[in-house]
N, CA, C and O atoms as a GROMACS GRO file, in nm:
protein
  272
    1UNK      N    1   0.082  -0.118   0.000
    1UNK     CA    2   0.000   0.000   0.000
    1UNK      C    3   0.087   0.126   0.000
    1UNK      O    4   0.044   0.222  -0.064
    2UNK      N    5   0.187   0.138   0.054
    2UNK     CA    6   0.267   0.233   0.060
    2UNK      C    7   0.359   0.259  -0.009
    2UNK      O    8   0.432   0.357  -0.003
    3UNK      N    9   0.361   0.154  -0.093
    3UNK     CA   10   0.411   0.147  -0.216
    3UNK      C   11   0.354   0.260  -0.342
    3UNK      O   12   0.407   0.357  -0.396
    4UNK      N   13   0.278   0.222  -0.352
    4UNK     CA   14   0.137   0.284  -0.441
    4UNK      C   15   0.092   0.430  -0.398
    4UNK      O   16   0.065   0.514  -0.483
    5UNK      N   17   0.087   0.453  -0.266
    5UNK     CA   18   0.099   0.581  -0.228
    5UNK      C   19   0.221   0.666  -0.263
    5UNK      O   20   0.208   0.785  -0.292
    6UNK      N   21   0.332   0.608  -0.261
    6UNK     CA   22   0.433   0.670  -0.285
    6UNK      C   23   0.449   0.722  -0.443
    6UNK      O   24   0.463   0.837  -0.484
    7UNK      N   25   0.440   0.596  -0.516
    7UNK     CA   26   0.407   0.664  -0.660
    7UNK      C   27   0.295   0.743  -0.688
    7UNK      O   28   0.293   0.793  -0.801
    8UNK      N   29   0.206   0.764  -0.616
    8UNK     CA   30   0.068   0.887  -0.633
    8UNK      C   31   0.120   1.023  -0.609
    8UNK      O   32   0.098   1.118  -0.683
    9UNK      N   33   0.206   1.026  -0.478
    9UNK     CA   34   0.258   1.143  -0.454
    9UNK      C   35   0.360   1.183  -0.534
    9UNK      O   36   0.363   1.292  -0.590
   10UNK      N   37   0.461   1.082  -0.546
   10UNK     CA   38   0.542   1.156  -0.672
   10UNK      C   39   0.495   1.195  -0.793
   10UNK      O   40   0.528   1.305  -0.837
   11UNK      N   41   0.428   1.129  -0.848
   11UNK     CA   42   0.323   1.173  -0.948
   11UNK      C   43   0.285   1.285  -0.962
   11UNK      O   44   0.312   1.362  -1.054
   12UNK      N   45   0.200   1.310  -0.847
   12UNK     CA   46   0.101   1.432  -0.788
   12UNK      C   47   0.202   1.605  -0.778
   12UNK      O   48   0.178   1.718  -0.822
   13UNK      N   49   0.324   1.542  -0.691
   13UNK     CA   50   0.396   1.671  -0.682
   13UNK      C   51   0.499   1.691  -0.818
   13UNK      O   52   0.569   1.792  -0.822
   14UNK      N   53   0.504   1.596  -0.924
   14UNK     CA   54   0.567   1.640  -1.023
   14UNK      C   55   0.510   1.724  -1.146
   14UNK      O   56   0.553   1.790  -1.241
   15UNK      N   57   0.352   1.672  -1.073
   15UNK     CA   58   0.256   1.736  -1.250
   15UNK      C   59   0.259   1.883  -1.174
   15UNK      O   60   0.284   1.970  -1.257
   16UNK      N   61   0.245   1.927  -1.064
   16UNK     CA   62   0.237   2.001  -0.989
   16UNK      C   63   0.326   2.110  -1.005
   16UNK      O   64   0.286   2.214  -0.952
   17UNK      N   65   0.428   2.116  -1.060
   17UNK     CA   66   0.605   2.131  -1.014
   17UNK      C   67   0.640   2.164  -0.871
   17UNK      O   68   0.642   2.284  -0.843
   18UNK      N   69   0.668   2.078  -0.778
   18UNK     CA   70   0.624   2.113  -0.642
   18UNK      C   71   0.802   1.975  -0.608
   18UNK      O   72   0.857   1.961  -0.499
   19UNK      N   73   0.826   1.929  -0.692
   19UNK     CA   74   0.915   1.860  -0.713
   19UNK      C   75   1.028   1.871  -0.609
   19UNK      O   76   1.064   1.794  -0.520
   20UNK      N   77   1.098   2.063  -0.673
   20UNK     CA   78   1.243   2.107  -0.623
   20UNK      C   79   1.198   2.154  -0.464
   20UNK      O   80   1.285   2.155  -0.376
   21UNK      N   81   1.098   2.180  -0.442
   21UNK     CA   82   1.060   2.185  -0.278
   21UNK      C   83   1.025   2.091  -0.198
   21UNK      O   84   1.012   2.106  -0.076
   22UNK      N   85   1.004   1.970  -0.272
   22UNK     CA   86   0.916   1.872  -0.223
   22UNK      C   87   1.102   1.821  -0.152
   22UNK      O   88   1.099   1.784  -0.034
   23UNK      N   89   1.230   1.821  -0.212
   23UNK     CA   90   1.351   1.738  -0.226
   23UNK      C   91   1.396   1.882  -0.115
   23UNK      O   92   1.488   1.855  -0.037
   24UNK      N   93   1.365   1.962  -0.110
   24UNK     CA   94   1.400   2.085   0.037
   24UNK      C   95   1.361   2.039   0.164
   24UNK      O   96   1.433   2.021   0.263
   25UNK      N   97   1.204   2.017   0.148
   25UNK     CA   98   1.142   1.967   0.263
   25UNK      C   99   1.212   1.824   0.314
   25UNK      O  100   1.269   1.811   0.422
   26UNK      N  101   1.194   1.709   0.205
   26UNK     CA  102   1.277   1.594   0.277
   26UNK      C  103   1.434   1.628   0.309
   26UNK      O  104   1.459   1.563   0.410
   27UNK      N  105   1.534   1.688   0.276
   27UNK     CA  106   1.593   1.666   0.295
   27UNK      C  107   1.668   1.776   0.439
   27UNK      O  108   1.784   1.775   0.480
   28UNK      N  109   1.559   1.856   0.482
   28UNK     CA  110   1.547   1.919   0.593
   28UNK      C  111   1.499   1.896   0.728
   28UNK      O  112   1.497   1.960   0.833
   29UNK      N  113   1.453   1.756   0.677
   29UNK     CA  114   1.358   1.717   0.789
   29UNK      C  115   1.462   1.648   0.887
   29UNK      O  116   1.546   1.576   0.833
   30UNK      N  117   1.466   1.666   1.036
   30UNK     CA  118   1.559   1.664   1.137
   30UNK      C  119   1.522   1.549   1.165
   30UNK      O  120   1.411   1.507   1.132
   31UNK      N  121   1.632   1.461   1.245
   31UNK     CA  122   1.645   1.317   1.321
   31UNK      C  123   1.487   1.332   1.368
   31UNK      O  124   1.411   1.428   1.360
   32UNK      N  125   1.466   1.195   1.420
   32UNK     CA  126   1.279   1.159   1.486
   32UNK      C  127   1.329   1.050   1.534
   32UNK      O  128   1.322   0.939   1.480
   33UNK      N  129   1.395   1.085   1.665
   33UNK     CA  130   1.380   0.905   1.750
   33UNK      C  131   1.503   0.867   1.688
   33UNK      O  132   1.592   0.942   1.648
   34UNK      N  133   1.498   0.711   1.683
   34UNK     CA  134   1.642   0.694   1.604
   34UNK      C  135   1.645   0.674   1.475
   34UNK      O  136   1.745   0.614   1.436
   35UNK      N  137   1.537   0.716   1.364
   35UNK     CA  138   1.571   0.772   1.242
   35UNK      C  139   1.656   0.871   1.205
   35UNK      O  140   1.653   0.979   1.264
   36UNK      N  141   1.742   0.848   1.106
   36UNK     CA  142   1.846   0.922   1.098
   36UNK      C  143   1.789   1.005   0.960
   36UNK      O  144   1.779   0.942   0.855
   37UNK      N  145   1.754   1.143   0.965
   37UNK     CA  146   1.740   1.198   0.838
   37UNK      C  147   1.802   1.150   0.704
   37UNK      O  148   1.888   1.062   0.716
   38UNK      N  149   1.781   1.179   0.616
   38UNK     CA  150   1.842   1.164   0.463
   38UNK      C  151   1.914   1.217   0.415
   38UNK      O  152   1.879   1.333   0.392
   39UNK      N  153   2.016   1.188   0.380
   39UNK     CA  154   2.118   1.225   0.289
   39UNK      C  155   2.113   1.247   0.140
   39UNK      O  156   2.214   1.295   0.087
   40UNK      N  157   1.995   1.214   0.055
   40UNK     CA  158   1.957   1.193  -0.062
   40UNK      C  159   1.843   1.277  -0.107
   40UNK      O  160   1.749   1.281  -0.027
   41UNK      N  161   1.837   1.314  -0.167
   41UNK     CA  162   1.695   1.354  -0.228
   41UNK      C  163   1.614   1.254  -0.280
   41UNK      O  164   1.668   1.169  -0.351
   42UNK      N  165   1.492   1.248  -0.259
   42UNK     CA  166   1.376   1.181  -0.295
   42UNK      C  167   1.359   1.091  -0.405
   42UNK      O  168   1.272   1.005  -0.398
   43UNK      N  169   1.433   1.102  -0.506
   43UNK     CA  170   1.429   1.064  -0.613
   43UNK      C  171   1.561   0.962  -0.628
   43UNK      O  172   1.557   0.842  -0.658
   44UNK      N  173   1.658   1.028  -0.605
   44UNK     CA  174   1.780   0.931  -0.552
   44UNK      C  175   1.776   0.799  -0.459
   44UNK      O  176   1.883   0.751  -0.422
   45UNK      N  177   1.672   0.749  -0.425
   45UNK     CA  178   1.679   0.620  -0.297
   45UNK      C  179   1.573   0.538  -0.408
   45UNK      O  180   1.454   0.556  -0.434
   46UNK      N  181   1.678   0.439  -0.461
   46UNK     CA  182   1.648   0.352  -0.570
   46UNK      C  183   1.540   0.232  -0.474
   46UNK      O  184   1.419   0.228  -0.495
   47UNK      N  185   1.599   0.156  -0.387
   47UNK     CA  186   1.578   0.058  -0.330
   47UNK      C  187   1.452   0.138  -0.198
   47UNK      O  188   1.471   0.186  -0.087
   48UNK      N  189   1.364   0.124  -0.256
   48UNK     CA  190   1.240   0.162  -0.168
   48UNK      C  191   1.178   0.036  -0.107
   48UNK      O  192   1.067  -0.005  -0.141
   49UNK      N  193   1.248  -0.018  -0.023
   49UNK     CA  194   1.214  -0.149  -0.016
   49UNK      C  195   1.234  -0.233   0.159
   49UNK      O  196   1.337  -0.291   0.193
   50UNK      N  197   1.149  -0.223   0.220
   50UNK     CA  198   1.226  -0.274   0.384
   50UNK      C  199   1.227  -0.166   0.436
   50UNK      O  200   1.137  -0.082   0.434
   51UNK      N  201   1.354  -0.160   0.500
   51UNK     CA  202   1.390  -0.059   0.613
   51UNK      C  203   1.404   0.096   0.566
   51UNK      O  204   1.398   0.182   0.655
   52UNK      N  205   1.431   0.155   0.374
   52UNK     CA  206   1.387   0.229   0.353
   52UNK      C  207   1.244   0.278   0.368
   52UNK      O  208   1.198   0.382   0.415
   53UNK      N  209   1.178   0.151   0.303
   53UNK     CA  210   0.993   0.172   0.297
   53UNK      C  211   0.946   0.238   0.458
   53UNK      O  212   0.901   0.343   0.503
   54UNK      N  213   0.970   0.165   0.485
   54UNK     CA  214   0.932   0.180   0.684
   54UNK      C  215   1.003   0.325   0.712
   54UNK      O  216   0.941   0.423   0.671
   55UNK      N  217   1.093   0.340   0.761
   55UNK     CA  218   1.149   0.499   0.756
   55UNK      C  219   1.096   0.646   0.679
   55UNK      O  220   1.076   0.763   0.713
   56UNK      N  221   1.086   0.557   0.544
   56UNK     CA  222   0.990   0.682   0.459
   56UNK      C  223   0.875   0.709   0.520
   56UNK      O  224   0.843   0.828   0.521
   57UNK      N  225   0.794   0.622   0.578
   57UNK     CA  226   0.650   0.634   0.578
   57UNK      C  227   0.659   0.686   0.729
   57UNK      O  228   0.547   0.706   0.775
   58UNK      N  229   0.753   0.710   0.810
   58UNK     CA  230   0.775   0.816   0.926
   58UNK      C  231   0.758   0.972   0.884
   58UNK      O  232   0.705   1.067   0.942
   59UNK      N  233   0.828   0.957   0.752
   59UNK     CA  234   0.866   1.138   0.733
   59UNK      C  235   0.733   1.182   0.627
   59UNK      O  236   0.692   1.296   0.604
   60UNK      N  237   0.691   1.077   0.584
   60UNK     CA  238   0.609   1.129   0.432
   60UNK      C  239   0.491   1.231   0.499
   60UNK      O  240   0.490   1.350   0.465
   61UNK      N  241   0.425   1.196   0.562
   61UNK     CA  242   0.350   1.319   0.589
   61UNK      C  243   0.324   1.425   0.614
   61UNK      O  244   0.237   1.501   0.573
   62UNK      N  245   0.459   1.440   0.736
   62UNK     CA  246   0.524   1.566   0.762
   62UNK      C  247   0.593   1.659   0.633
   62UNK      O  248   0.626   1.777   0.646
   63UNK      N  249   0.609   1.579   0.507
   63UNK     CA  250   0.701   1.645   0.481
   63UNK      C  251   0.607   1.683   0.315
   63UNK      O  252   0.611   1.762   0.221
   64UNK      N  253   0.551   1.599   0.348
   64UNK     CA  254   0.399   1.651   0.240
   64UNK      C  255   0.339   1.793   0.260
   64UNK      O  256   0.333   1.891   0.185
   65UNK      N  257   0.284   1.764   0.422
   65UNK     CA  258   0.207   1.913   0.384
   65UNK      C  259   0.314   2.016   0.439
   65UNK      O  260   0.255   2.120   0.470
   66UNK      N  261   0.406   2.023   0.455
   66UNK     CA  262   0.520   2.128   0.448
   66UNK      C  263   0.532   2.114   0.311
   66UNK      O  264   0.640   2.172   0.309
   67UNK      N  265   0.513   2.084   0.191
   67UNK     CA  266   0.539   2.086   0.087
   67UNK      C  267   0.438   2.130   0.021
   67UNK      O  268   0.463   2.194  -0.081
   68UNK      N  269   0.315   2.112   0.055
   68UNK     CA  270   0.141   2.139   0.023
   68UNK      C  271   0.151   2.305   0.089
   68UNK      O  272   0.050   2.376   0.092
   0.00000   0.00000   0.00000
């Protein structure tokens, strides 16, 4: 499922051009617990898969509507 969400939103913020802010917001977003922020921009983290998937779906919301 979060799979599928993930490609909606990229989708969504590219038809958008909301893209080059959308890669500000993630990559601004501060430690949470023992998640370690990102080093990458959004588009760069090939392997969305496991322990990426799970981690993403900590920051994605927050970092949505700071981007919305």
């Amino acid at each position: 499922m979060l799979d599928h969400l993930q490609m909606w939103i990229s989708h969504y913020i590219t038809m958008h051009e909301w893209l080059e802010k959308y890669n500000i917001v993630w990559l601004s977003a501060p430690a949470y617990h023992d998640l370690i922020p990102y080093i990458m921009i959004y588009e760069e983290v090939s392997p969305w898969s496991g322990k990426w998937m799970e981690e993403m779906s900590w920051y994605l919301l927050g970092v949505l509507t700071q981007t919305l």
